[in-house]
Backbone as a ProteinNet text record, in pm:
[ID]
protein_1_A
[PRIMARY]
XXXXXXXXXXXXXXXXXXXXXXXXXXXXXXXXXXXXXXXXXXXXXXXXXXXXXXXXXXXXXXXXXXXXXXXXXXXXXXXXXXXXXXXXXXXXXXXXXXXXXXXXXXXXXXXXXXXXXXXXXXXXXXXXXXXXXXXXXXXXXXXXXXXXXXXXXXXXXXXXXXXXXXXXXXXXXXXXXXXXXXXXXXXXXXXXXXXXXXXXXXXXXXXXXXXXXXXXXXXXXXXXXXXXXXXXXXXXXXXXXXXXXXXXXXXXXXXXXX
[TERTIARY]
6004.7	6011.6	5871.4	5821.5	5690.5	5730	5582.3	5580.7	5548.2	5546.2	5556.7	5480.7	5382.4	5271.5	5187.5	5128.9	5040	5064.5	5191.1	5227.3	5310.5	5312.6	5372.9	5481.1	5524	5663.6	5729.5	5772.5	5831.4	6027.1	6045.4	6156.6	6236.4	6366.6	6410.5	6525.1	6562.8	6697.9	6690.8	6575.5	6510.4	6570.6	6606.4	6650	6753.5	6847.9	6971.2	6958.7	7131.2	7232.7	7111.9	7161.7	7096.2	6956.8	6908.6	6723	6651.4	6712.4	6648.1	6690.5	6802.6	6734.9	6674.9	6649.6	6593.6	6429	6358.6	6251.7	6225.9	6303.9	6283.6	6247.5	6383.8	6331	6161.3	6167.7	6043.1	5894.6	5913.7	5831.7	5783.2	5895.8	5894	5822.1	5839.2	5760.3	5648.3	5555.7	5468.3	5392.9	5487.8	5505.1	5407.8	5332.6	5326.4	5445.3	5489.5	5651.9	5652.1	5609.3	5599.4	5768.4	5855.9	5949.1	5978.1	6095.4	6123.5	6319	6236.7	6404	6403.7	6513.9	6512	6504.5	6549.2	6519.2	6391.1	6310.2	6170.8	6191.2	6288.5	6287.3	6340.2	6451.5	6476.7	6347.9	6276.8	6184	6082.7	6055.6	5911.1	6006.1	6105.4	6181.1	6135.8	6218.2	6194.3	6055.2	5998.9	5804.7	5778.1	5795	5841.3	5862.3	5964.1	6045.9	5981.9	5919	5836.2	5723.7	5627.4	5554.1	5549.3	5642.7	5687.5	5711.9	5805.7	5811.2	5696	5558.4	5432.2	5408.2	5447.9	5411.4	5345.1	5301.7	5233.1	5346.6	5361.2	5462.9	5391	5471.6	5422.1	5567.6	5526.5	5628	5645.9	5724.8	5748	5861	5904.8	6019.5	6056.3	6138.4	6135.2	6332.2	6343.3	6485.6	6513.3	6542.6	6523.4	6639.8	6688.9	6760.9	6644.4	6526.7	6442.5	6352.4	6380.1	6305	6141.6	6066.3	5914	5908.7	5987.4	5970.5	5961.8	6072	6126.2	5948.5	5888.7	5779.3	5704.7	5659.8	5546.5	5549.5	5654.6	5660.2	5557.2	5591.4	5465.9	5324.4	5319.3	5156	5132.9	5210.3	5158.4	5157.9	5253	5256.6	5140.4	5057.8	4986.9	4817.9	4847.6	4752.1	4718	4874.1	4828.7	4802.2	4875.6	4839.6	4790.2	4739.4	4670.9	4779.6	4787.1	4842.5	4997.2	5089.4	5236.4	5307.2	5333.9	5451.7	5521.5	5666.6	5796	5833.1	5911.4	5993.5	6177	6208.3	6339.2	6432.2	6527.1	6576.3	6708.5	6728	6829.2	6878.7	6833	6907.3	6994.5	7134.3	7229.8	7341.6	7402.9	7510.2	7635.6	7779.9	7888.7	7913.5	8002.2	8050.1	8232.6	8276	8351.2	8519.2	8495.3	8606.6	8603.1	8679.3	8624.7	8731.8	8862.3	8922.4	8833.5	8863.3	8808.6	8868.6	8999.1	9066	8963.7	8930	8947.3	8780.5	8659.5	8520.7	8453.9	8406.8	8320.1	8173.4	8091.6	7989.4	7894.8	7894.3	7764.4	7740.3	7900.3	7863.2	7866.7	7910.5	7886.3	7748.6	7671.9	7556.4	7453.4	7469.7	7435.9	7443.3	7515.9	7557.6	7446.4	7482.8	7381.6	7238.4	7181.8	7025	6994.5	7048.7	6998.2	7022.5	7119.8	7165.3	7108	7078.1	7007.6	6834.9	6902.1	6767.8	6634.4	6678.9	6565.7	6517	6592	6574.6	6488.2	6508.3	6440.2	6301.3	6302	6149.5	6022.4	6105.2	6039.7	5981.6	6106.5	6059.6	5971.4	5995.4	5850.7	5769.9	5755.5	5616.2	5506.7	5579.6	5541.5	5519.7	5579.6	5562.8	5400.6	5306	5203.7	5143.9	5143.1	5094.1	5042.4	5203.8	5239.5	5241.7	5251.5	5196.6	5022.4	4935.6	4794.4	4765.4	4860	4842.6	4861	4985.2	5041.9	5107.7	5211.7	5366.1	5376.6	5525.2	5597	5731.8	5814.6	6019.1	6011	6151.9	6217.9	6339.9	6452.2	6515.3	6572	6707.7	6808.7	6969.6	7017.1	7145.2	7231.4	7309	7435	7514.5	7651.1	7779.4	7882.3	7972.5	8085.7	8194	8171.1	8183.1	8178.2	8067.9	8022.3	8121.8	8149	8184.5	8353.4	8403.4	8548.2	8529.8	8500.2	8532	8662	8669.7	8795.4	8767	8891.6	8916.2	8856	8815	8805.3	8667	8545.2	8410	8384.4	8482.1	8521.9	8432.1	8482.1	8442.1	8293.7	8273.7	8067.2	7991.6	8085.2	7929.6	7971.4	8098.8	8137	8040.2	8028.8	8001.7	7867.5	7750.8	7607.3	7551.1	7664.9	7624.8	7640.3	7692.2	7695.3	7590.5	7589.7	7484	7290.8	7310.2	7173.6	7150.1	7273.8	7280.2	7254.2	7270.2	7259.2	7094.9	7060.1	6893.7	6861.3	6894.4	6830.5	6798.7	6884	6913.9	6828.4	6815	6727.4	6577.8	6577.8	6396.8	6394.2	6474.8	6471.7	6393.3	6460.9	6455	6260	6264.1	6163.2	6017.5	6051.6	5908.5	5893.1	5975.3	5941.1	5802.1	5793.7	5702	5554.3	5521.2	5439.3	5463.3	5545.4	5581.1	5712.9	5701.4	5764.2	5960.9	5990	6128.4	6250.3	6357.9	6441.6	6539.9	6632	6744.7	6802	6943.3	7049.6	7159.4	7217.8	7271.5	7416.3	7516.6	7657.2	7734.2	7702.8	7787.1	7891.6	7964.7	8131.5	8161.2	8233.4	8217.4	8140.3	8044.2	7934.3	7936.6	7958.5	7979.4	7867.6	7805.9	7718.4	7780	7682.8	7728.7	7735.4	7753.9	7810.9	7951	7997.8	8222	8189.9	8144.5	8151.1	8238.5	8180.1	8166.3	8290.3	8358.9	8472.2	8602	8713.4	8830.2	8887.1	8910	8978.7	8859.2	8760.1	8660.2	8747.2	8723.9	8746.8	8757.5	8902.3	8893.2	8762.1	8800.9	8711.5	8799.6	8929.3	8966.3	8951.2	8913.2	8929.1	8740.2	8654.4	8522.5	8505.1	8613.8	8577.3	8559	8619	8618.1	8507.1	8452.6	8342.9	8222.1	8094.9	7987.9	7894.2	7792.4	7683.6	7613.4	7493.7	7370.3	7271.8	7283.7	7210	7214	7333.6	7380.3	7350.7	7313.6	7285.8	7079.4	7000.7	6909.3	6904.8	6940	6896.5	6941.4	7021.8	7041.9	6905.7	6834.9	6707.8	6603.1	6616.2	6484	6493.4	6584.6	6589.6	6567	6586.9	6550.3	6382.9	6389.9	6221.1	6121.3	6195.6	6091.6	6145.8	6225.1	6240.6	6087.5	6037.2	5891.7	5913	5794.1	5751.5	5836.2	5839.8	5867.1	6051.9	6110.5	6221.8	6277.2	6396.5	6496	6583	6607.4	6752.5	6823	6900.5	6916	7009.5	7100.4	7245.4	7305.7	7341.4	7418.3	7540.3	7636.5	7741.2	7758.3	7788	7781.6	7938.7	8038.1	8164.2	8171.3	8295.5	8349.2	8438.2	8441.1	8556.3	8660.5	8696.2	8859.1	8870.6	8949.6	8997.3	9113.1	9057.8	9134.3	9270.1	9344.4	9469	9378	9362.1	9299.5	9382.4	9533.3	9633.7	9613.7	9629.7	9608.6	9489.5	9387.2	9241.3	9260	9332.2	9358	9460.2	9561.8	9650.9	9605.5	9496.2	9424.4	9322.5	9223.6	9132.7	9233.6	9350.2	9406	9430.3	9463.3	9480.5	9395.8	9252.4	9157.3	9067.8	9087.9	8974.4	9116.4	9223.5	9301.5	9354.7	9342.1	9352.4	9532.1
8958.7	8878.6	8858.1	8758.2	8702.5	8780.4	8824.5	8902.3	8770.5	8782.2	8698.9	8714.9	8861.6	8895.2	8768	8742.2	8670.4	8506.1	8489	8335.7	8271.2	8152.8	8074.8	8021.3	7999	7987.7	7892.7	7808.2	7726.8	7749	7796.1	7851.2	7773.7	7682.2	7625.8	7709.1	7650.8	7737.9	7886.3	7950.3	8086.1	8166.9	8127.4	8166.8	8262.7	8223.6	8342.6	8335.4	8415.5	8399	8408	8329.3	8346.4	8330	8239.5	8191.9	8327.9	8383.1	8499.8	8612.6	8639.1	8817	8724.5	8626.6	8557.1	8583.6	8534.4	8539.8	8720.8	8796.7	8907.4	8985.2	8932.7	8975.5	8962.1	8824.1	8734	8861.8	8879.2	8987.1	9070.3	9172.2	9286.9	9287.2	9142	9121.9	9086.2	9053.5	9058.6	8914.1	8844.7	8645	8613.4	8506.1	8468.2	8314.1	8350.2	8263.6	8209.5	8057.2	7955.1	7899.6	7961.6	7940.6	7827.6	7727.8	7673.9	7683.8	7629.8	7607.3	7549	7526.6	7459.8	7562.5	7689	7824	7868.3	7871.2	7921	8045	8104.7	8234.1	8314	8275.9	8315.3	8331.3	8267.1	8212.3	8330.7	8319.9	8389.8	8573.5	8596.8	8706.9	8752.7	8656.5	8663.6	8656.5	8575.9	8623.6	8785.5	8844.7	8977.6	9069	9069.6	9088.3	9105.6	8974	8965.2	9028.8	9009.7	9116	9253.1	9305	9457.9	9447.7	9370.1	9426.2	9399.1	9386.9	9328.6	9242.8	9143.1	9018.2	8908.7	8807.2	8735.5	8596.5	8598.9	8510.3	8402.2	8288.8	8193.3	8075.9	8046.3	7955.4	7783.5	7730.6	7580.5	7559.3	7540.8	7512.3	7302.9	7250.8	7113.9	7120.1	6982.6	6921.1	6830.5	6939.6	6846.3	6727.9	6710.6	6573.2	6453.5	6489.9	6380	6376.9	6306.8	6312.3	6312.8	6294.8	6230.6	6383.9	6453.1	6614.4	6691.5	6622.5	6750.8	6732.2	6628.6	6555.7	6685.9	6651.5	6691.7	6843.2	6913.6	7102.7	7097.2	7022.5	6999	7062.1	6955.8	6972.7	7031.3	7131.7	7228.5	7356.2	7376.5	7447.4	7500.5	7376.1	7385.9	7359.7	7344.7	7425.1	7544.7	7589.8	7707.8	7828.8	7825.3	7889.3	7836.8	7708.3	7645.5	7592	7633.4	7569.4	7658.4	7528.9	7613	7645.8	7732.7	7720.6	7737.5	7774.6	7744.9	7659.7	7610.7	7570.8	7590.4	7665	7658.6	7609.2	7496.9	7429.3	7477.4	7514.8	7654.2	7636.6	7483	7441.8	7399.5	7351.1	7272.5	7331.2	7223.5	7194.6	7155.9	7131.6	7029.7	7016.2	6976.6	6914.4	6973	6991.3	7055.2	6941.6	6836	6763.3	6707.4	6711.5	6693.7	6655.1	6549.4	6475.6	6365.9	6247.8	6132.4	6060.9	6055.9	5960.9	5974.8	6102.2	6169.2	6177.9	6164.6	6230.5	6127	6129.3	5996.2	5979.9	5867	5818.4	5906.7	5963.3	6026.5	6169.7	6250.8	6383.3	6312	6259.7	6199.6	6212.3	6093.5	6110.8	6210.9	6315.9	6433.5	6531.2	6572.7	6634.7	6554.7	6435.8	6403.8	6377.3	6391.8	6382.6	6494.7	6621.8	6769.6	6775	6747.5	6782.3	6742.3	6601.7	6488.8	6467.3	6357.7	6303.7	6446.8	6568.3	6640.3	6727.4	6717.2	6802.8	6674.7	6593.7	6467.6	6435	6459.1	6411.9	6537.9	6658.3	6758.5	6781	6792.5	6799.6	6693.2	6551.5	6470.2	6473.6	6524.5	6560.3	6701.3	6795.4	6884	6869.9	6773.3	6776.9	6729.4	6631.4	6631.4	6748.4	6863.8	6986.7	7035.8	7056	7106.3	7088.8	6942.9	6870.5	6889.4	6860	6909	7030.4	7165.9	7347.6	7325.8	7196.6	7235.4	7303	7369.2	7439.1	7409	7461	7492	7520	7550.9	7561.5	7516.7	7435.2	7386.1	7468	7529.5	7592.2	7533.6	7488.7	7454.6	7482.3	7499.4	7570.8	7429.7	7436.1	7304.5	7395.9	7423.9	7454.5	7373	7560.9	7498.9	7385.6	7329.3	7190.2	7127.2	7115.9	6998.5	7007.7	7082.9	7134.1	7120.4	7158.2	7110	7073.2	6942.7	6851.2	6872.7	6900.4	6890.4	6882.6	6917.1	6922.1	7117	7167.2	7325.4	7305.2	7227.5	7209.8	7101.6	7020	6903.2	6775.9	6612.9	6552.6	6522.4	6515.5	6483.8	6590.3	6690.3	6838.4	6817	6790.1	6779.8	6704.7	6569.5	6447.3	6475.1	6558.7	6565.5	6687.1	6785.8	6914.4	6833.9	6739.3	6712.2	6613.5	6492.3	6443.9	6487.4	6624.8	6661.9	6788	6812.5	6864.9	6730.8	6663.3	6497.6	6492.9	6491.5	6470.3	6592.6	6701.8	6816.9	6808.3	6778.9	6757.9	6641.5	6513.1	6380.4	6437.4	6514.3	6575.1	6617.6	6753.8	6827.1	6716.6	6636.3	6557.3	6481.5	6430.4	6402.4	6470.3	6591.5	6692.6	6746.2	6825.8	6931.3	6896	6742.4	6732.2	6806.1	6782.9	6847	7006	7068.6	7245.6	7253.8	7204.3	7235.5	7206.5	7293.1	7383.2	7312.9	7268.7	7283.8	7341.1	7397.7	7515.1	7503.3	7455	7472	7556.9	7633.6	7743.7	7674.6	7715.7	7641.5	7789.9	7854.4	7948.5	7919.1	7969.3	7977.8	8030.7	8074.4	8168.7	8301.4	8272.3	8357.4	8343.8	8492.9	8577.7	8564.2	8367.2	8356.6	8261.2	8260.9	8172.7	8056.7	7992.1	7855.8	7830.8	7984.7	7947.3	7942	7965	7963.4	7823.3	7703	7597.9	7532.5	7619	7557.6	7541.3	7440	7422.9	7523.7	7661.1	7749.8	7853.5	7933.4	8007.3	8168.6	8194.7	8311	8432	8502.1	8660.6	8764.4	8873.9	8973.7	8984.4	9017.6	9054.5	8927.6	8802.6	8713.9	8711.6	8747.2	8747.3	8896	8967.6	9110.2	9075.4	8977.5	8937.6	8831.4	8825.5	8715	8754.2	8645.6	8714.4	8752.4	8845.9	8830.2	8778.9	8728.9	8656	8699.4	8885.9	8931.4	8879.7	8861.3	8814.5	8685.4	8578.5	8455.5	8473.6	8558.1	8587	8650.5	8738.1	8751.6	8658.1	8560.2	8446.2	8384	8306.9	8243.9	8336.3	8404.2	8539.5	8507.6	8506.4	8545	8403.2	8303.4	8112.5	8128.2	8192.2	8211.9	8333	8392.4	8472.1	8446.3	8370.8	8409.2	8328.7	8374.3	8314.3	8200.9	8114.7	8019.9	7935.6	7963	7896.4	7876.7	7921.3	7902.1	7895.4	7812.6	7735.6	7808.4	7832	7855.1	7740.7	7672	7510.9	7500.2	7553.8	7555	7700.5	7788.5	7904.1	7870.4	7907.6	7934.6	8061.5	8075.2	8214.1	8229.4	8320.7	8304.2	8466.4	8450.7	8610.8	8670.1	8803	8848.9	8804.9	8845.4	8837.3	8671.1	8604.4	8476.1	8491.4	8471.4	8456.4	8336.1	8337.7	8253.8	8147.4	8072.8	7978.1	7854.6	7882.3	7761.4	7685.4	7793	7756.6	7710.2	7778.1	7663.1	7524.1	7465.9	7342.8	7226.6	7340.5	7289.8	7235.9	7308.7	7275.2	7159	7175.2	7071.3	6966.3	6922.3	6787.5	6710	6761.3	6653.7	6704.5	6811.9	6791.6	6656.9	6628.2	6518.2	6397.4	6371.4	6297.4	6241	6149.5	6077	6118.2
3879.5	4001.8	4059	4141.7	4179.3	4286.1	4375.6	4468.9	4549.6	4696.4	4838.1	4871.5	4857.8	4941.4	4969.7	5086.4	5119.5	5125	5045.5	4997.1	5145.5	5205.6	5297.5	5268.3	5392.6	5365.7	5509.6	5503.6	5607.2	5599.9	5757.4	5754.3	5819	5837.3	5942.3	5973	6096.8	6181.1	6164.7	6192.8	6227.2	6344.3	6420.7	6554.8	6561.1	6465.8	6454.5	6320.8	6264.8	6149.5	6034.5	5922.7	5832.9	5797.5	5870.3	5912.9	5987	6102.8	6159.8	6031.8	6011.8	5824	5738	5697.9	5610.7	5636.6	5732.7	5812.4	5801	5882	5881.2	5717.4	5668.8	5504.1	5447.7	5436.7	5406.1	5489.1	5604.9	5641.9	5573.4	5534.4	5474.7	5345.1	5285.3	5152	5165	5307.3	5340.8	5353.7	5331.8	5336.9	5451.9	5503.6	5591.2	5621	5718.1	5764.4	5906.3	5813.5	6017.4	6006.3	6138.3	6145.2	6212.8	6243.4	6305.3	6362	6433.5	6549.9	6718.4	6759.7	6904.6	7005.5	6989.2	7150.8	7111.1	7190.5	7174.2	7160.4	7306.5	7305.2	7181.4	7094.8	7013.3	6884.9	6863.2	6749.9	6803.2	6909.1	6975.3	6885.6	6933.3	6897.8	6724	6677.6	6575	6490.2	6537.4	6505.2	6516.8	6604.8	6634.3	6535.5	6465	6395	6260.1	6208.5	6102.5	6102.2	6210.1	6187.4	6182.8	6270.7	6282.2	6127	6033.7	5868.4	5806.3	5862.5	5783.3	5753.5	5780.1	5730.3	5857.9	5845.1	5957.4	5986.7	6136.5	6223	6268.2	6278.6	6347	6371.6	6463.8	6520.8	6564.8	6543.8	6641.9	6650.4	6807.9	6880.6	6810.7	6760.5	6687.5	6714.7	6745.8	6694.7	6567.6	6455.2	6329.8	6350.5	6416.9	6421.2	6456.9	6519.9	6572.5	6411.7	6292.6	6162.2	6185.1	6297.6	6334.1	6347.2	6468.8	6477.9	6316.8	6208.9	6107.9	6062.8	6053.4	5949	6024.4	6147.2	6203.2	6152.3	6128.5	6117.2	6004.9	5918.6	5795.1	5775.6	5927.1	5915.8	6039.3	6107.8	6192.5	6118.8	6022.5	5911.4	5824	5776.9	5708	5820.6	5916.7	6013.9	6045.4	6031.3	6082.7	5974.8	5874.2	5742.9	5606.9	5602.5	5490.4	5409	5227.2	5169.1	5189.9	5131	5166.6	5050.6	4996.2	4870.8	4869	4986.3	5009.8	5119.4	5109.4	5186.6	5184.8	5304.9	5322.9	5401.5	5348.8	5458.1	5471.7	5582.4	5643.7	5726.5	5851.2	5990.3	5958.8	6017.6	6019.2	6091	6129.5	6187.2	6171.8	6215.7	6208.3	6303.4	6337.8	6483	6465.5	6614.2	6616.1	6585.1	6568	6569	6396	6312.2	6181.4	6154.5	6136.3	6083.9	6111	6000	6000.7	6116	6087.8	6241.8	6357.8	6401.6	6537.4	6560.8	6436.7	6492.6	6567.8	6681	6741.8	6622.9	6655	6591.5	6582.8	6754.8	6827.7	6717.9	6684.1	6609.8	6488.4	6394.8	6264.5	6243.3	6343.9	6318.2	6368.7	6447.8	6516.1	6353.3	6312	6152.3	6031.8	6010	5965.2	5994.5	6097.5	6128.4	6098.4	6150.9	6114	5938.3	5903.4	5767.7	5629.1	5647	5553.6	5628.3	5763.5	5712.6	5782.1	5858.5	5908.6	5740.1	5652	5509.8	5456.2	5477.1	5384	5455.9	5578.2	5641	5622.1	5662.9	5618.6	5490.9	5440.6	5247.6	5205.5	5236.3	5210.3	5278	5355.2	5418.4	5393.7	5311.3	5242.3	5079.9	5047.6	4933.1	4831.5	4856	4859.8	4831.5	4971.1	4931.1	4857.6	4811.8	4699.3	4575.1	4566.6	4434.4	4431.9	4497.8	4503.1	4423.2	4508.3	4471.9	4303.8	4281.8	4116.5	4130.4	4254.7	4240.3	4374.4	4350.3	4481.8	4457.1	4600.6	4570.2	4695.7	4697.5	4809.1	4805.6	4881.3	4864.4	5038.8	4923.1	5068.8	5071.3	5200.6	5201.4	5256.3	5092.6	5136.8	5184.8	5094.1	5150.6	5086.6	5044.2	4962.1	5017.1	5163.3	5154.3	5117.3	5026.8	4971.4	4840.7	4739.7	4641.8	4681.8	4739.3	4782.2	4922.1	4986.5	5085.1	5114.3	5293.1	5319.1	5476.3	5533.2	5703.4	5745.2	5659	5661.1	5740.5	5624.3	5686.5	5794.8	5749.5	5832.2	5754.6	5777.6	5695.8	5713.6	5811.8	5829.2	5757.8	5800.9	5728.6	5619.4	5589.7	5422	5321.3	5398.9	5374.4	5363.9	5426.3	5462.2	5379	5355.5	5272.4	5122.5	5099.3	4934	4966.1	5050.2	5070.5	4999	5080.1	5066.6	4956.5	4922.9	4755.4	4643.6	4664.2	4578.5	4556.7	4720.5	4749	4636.9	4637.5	4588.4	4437.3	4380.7	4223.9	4199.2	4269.5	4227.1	4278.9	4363.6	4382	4274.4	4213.9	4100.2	4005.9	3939.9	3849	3867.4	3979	4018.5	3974.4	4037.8	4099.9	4002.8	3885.2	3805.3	3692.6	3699	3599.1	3677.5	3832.2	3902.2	3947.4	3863.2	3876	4032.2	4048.1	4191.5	4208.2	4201	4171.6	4325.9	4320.3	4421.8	4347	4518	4466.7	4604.8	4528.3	4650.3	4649.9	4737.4	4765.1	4835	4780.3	4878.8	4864.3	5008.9	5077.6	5119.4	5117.1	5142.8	5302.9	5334.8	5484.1	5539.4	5596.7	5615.9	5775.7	5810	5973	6065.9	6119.6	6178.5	6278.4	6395.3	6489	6501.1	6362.2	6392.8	6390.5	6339.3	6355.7	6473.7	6596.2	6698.8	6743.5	6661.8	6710.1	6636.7	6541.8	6475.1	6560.5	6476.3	6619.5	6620.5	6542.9	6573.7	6499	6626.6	6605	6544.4	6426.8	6372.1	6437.6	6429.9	6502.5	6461.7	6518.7	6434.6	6270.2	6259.4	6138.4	6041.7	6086.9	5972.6	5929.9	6012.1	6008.5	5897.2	5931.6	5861.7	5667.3	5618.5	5474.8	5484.1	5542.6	5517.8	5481.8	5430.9	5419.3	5516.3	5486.8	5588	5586.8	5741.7	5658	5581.4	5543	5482.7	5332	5297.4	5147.3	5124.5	5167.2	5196.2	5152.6	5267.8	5240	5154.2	5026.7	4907.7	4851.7	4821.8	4767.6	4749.1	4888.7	4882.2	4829.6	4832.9	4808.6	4630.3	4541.3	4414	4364.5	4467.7	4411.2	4408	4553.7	4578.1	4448	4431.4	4364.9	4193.3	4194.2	4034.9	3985.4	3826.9	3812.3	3815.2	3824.8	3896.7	3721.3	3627.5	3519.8	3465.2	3608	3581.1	3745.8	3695.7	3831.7	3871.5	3980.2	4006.5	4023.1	4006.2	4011.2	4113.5	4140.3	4182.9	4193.4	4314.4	4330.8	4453.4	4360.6	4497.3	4536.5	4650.5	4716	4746.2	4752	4814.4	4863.8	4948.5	4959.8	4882.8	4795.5	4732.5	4755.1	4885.6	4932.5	5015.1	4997.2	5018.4	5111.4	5279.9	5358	5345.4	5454.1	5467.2	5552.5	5555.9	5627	5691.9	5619.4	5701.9	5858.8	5930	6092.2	6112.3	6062.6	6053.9	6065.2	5925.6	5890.4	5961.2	6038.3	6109.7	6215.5	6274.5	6444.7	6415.6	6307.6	6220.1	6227.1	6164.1	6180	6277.2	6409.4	6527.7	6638.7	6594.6	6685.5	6729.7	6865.2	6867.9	6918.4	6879.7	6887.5	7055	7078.1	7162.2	7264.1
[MASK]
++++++++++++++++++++++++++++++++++++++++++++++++++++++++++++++++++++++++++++++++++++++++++++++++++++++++++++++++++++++++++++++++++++++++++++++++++++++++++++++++++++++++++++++++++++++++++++++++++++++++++++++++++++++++++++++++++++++++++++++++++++++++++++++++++

């Protein structure tokens, strides 16, 4: 495995869940890691965090839905720590109303600005870089949404997590002749605060079979460090045990309905 020491790393949706142990991890290996996200206070936290595990923090508060913001992390990025050789795109969202009948325009396209185009402005705006250094990895988290579409993820995140798994595979194709690696990750149910935002937010006992975001962050860690001469191309992540998810689906169908 390639060691992290000293190597950069651009982190999005840092703030909690899987971006904040991700970040924290990345520390411990001694990474330098410019995070991003929308709570300062959270980010400032988490800078914290990273350095207490050894490694060097840095931060920018950005709404990757505004694509001019995702661009700009780029090159504050590479201000503040020179050249970059990861990138992880880790923000995203859905919206809480996810039958097609029932979703307004406003979250459709709210899901997709964070999902697609803030992964697409960022990633081309880093990419240069990285083509210059002669390597790099992009490493981004779809979701087994994408992989079975349904009313579970709901249809926009559905629609935006395969979306920007699509993007991932045509960079692939693209970049490798210039060394530089993408790898997308489609997690299954993982115990972070975005069920929060689902139509029927998960008990404790249905969260108890799910994953953590610790398991998610070794996911990216093993895209990130496998040698530079081989891909991780594609990992799905799931949980052993396979909840009942019926009533989920039942409340998902006539949420949003008039």
């Amino acid at each position: 495995m390639d060691s992290l020491k000293d190597k950069s790393v651009i982190l999005t949706g840092a703030g909690s869940g899987i971006g904040r142990v991700t970040a924290k991890m990345l520390g411990e290996m001694g990474a330098n890691v410019f995070i991003v996200g929308r709570r300062e206070n959270l980010l400032k936290e988490s800078v914290k965090e990273i350095e207490a595990a050894g490694g060097k923090g840095a931060y920018i508060s950005a709404d990757l839905e505004d694509g001019d913001a995702a661009a700009n992390v780029a090159k504050e990025a590479i201000n503040t720590f020179g050249n970059i050789q990861y990138l992880v795109n880790n923000a995203g969202h859905s919206s809480k109303v996810r039958a097609i009948r029932y979703v307004e325009k406003e979250d459709w396209q709210s899901v997709f600005n964070v999902n697609v185009e803030g992964v697409y402005r960022l990633s081309q705006a880093i990419i240069p870089n990285m083509i210059e250094q002669g390597e790099g990895t992009i490493v981004t988290i779809s979701s087994m949404a994408a992989v079975t579409p349904g009313l579970m993820g709901g249809i926009p995140y559905s629609s935006a997590k395969a979306a920007v798994a699509a993007m991932m595979t045509a960079m692939r194709q693209e970049l490798r002749e210039h060394n530089i690696r993408t790898c997308t990750i489609y997690p299954a149910e993982v115990d972070t605060p975005i069920l929060d935002n689902r139509p029927l937010p998960p008990d404790k006992t249905a969260r108890s079979t799910m994953m953590m975001p610790e398991d998610i962050a070794e996911a990216i860690l093993l895209c990130m460090r496998m040698p530079q001469r081989t891909i991780v191309q594609d990992m799905i992540v799931s949980p052993t045990i396979q909840r009942d998810v019926s009533e989920d689906m039942k409340i998902a169908k006539s949420l949003g309905k008039k």
